[in-house]
C-alpha positions as CSV (number, residue, x, y, z in Angstrom):
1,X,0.0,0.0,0.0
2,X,1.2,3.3,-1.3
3,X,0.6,6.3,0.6
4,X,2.3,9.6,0.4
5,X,4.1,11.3,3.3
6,X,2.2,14.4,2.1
7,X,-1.2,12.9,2.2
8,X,-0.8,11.0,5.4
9,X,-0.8,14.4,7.3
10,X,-3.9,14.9,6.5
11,X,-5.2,11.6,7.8
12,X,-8.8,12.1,9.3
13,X,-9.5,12.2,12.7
14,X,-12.8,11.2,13.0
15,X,-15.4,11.3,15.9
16,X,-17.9,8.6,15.8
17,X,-21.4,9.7,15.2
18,X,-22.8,6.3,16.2
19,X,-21.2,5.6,19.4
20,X,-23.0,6.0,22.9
21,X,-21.5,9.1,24.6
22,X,-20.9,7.9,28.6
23,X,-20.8,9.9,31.3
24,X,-20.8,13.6,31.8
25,X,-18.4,16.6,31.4
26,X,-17.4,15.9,35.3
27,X,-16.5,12.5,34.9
28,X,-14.3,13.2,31.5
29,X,-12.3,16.0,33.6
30,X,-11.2,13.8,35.8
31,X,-10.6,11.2,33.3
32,X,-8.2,13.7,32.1
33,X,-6.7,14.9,34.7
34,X,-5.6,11.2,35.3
35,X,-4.4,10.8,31.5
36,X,-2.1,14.4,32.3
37,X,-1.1,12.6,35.6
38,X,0.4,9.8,33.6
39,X,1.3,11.3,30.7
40,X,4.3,9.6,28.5
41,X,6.6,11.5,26.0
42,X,6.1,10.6,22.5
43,X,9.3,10.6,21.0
44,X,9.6,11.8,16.9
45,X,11.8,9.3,15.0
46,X,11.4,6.5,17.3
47,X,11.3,2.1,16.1
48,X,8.0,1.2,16.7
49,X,5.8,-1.9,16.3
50,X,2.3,-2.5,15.2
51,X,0.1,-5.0,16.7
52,X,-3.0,-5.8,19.1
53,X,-3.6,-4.2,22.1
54,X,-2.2,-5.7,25.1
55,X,-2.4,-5.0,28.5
56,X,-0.5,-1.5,29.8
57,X,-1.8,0.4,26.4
58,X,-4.3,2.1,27.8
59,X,-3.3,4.7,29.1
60,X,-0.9,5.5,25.4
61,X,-4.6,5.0,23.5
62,X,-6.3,7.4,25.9
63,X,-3.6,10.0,25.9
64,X,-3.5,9.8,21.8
65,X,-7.4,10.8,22.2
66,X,-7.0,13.4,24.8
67,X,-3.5,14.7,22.3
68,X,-6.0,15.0,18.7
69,X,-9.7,16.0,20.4
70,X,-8.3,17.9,23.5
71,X,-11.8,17.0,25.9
72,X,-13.9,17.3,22.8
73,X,-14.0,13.6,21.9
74,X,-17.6,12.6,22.4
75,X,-17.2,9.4,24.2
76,X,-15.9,9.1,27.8
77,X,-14.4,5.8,27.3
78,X,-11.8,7.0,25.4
79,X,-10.1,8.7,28.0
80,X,-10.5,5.8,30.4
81,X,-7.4,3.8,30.2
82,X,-8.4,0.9,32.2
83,X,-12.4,1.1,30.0
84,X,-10.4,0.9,27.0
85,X,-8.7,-2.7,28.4
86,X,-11.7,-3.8,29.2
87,X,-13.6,-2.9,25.9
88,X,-10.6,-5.1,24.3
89,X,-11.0,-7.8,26.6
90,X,-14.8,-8.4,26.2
91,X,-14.4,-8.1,22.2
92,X,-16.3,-5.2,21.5
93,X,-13.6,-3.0,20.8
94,X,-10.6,-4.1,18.9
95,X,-7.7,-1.7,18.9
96,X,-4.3,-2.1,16.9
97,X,-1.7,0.4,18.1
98,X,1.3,1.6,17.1
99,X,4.0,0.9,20.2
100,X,7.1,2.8,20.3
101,X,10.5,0.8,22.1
102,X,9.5,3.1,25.2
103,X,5.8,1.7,25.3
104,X,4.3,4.8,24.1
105,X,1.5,4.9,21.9
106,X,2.0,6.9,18.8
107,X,-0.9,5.9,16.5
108,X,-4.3,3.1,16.5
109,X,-6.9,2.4,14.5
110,X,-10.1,-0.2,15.9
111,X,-12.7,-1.9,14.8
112,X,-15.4,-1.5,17.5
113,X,-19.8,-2.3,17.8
114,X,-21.8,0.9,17.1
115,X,-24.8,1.7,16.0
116,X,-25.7,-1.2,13.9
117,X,-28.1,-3.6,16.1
118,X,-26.4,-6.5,14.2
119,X,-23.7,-6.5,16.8
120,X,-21.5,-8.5,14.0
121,X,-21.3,-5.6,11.8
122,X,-18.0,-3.7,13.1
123,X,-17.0,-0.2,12.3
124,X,-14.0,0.4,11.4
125,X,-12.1,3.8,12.0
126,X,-10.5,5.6,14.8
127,X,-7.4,6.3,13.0
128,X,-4.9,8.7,14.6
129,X,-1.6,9.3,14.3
130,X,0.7,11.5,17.1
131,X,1.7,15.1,15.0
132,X,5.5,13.1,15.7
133,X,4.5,10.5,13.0
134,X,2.3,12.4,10.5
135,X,4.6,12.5,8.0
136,X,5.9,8.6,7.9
137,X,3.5,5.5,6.7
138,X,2.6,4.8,10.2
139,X,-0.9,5.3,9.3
140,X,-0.4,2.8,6.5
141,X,0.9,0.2,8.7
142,X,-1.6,0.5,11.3
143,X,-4.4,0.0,8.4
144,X,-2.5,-2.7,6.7
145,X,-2.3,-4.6,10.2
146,X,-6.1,-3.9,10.7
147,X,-6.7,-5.5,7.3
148,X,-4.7,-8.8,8.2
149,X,-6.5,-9.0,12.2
150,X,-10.1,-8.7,10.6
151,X,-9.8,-11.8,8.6
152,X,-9.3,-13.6,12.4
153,X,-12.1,-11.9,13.4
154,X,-14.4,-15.1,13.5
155,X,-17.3,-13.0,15.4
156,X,-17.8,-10.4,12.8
157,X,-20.0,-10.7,9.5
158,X,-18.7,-7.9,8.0
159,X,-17.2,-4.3,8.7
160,X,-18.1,-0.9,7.2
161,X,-16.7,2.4,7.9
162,X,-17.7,6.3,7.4
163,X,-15.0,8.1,5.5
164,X,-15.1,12.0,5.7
165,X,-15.8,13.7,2.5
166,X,-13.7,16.5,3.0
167,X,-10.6,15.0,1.7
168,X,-10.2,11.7,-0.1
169,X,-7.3,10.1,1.7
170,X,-9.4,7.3,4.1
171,X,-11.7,6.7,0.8
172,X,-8.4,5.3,-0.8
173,X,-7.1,3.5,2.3
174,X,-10.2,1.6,2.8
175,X,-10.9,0.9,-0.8
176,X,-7.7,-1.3,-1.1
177,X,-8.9,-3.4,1.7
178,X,-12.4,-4.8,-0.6
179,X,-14.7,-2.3,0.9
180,X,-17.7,-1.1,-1.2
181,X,-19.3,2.6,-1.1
182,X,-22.9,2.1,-0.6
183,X,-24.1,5.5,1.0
184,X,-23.4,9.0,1.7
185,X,-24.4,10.4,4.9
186,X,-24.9,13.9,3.8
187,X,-24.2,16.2,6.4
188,X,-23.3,14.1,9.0
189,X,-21.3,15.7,11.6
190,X,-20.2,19.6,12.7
191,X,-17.2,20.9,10.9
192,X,-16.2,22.1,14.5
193,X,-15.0,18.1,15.2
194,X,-12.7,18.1,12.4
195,X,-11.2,21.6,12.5
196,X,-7.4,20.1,12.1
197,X,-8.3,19.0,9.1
198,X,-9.4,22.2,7.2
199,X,-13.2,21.6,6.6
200,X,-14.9,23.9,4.2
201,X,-18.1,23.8,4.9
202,X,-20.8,24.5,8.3
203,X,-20.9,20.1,8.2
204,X,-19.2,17.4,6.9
205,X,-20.4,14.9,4.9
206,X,-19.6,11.0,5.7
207,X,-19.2,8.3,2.7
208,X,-20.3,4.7,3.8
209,X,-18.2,2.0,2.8
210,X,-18.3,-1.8,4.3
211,X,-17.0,-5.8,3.3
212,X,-19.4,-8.8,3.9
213,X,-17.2,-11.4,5.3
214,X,-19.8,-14.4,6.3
215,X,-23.3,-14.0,4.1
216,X,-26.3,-15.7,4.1
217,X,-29.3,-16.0,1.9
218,X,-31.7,-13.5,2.7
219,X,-34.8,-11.4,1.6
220,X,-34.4,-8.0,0.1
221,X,-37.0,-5.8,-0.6
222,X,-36.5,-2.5,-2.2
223,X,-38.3,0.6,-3.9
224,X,-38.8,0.4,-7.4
225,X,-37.7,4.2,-7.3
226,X,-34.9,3.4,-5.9
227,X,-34.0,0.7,-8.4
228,X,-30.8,2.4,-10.5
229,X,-29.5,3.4,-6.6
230,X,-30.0,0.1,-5.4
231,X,-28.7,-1.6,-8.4
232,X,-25.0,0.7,-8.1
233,X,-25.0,-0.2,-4.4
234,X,-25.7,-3.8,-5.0
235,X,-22.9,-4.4,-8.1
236,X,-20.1,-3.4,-5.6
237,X,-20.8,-6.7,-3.5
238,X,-21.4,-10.3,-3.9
239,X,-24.7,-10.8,-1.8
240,X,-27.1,-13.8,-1.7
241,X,-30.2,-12.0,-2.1
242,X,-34.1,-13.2,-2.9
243,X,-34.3,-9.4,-4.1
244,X,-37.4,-7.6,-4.6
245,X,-38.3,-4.5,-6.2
246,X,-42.1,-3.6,-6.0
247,X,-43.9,0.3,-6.2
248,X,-45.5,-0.9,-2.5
249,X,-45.9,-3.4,-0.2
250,X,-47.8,-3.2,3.2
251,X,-46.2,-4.2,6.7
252,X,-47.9,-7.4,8.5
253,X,-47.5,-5.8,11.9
254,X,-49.9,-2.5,13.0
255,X,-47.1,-1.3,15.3
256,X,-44.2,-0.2,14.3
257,X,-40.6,-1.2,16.6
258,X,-38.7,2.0,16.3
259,X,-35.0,2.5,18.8
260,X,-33.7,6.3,18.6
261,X,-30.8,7.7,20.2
262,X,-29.9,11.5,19.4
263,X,-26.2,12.6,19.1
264,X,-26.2,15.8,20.7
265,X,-22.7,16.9,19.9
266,X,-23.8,16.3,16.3
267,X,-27.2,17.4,16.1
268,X,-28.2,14.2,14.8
269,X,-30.8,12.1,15.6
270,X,-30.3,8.4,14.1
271,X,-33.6,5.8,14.0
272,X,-33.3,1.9,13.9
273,X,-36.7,0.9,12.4
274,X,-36.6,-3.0,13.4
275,X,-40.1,-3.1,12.4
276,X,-42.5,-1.7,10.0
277,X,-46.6,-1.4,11.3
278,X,-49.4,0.4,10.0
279,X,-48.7,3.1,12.0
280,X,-45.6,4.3,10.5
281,X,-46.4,7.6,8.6
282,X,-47.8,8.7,11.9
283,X,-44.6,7.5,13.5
284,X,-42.7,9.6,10.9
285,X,-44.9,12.9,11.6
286,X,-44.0,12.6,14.9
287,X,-39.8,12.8,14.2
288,X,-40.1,15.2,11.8
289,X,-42.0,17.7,14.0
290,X,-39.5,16.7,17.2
291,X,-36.6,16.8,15.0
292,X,-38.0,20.8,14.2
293,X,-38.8,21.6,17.6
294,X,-35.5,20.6,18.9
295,X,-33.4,22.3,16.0
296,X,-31.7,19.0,14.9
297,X,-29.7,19.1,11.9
298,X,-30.1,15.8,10.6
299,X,-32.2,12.7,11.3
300,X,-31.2,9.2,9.9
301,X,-33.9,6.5,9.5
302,X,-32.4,2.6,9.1
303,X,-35.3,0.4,7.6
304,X,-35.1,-3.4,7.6
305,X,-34.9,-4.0,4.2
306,X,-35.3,-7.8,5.2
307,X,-38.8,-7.3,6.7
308,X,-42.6,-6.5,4.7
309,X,-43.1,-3.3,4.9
310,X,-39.9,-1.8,3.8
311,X,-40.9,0.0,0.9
312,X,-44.2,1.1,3.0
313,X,-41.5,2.6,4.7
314,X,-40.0,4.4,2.1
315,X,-42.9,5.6,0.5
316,X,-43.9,7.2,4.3
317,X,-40.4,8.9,4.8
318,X,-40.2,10.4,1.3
319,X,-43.4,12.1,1.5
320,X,-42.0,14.1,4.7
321,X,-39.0,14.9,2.8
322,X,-36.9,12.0,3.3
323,X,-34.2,11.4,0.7
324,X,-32.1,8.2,0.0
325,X,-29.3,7.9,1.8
326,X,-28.1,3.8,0.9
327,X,-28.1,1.0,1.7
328,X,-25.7,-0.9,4.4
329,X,-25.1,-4.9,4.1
330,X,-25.9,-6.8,7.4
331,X,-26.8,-3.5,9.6
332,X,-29.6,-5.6,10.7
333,X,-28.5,-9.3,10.0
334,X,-30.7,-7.8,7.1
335,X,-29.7,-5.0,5.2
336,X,-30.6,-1.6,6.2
337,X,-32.0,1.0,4.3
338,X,-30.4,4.2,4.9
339,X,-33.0,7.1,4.3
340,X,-32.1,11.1,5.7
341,X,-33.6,14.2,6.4
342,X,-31.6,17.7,6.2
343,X,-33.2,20.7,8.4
344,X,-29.7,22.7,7.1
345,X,-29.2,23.5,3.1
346,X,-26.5,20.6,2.2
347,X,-23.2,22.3,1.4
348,X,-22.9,19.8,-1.9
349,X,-19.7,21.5,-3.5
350,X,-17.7,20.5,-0.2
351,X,-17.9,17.2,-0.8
352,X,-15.2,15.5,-2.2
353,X,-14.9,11.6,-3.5
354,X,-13.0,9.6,-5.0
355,X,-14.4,6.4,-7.0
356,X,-16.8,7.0,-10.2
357,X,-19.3,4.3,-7.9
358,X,-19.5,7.4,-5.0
359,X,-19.7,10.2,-7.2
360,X,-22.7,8.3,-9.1
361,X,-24.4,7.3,-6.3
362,X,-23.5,11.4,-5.0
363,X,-25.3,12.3,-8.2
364,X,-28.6,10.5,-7.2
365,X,-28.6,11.8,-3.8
366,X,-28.1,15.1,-5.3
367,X,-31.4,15.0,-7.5
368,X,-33.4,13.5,-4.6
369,X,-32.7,16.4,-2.6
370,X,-33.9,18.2,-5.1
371,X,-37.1,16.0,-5.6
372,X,-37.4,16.6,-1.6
373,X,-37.1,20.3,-1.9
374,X,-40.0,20.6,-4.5
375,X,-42.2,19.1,-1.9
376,X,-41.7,21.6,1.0
């Protein structure tokens, strides 16, 4: 893997969107204030190693968190030394680091359970590299030792990842490691969380790329207005599908199962729709108008695509201004449907991609912002 020295300083360094935020802004200080106590030197130009956690790490992964975000990382754990161990141990968080001869950490990357219910879908990202080591292929080596650990990684069914769009630098990392774009999360997250990296624009928008590993036969049904998106997505994996494209369907159940969890730091609300009922459009009227109240920026609807009832769904979320947003293998053992809603004007010219399969499936999203627009 080729990357150059210029190009790795700009290396994203990404909050997480669709991670659980722990603890409060008291606890985090003094979280801190125990990473400062035990702070470690990172020294430039220094042999280092890449591998697995092990135990004694900790406290180098928190401090790399505490040197990139400063106390604006979103996630308490982070900064917990001994939680980090722990989240390692128990297999929900798998973090490679970069260990220099004096034990100090000087870059990691980690696959880790998010937001996806399917807890065998991992996210990978969390790459960061010390400013000592910006300009070698640390960042390279880290990735390329990711690579090799997920293909132990019995438990998982697959990984996806969210790549920001203001450069194109983690688009091409991931995209030599068999990972398919299937959605743009326009948007996404405050420009404020990735200030060292220049953003151009009031948000940042998020490309969506993931890898089946273990696949099963499974239902699919999509939106016949959807098909050409669905068809791009689709081409970029190998998936045992019974797929089904139909104008509407109706859901078997009259309640719907919703899960919601709002990202305050992010102004984002995202919505796991595990079931489709009757009641959905009602459902819907009821996020949209709380999404208004609240001043939320963005709110992300997953629907099981496996389930009756999907394009019901669709149908439902477009008519409040929904657009597509893609479509992510396994999110819920079934594929998930990824529709959005913007309540800020998209800043579309910030967005930068690399492949001729994102900027295509950018140009659909485009026009169905438009469509949505037209309605309002």
């Amino acid at each position: 893997m080729n990357v150059t020295k210029d190009a790795l300083r700009e290396l994203p360094e990404e909050p997480d969107a669709g991670q659980a935020v722990a603890g409060g802004e008291h606890g985090k200080s003094e979280a801190i204030a125990r990473i400062l106590r035990g702070w470690r030197e990172v020294e430039p130009d220094a042999k280092y190693q890449v591998g697995p956690l092990r135990p004694g790490d900790g406290q180098g992964v928190a401090q790399l968190f505490y040197s990139v975000y400063g106390d604006r990382y979103p996630v308490e754990d982070y900064y917990i030394p001994a939680r980090i161990e722990q989240l390692n141990s128990d297999g929900s968080l798998l973090t490679v680091v970069a260990r220099l001869e004096s034990g100090a950490v000087a870059g990691q990357g980690a696959y880790y359970q998010s937001s996806p219910p399917n807890k065998a879908l991992y996210e990978f990202g969390q790459l960061l590299v010390a400013a000592e080591y910006r300009n070698t292929l640390m960042a390279a080596k880290i990735t390329r030792e990711m690579d090799r650990l997920s293909h132990t990684m019995t438990q998982a069914q697959g990984f996806f990842g969210e790549a920001v769009c203001t450069h194109t630098i983690t688009q091409k990392l991931v995209d030599k490691q068999g990972y398919s774009e299937c959605g743009l999360e326009v948007s996404l997250m405050p420009a404020g969380a990735y200030e060292k990296e220049g953003a151009g624009a009031q948000r940042v928008s998020c490309l969506i790329g993931a890898r089946v590993d273990r696949d099963r036969r499974m239902p699919l049904n999509l939106p016949e207005c959807y098909r050409r998106e669905m068809e791009l997505i689709l081409d970029g994996f190998s998936l045992d599908r019974e797929i089904s494209f139909s104008s509407q369907d109706a859901p078997l159940a009259a309640e719907s199962s919703l899960d919601s969890r709002t990202f305050d730091f992010a102004s984002v609300e995202r919505v796991q729709s595990l079931k489709v009922g009757a009641d959905f459009p009602a459902r819907v009227l009821e996020l949209d108008e709380s999404a208004k109240r609240r001043g939320l920026a963005v709110v992300q609807v997953f629907v099981n695509a496996g389930e009756p009832g999907a394009v019901f769904a669709v149908d439902a979320l477009r008519a409040r201004g929904f657009i597509l947003g893609g479509l992510v293998p396994l999110w819920f053992g079934p594929d998930g449907l990824l529709m959005q809603k913007l309540y800020v004007a998209p800043e579309f010219e910030a967005v930068n991609l690399h492949s001729d399969r994102a900027k295509a499936l950018f140009a659909f999203i485009r026009a169905d912002w438009d469509r949505a627009r037209s309605l309002a």
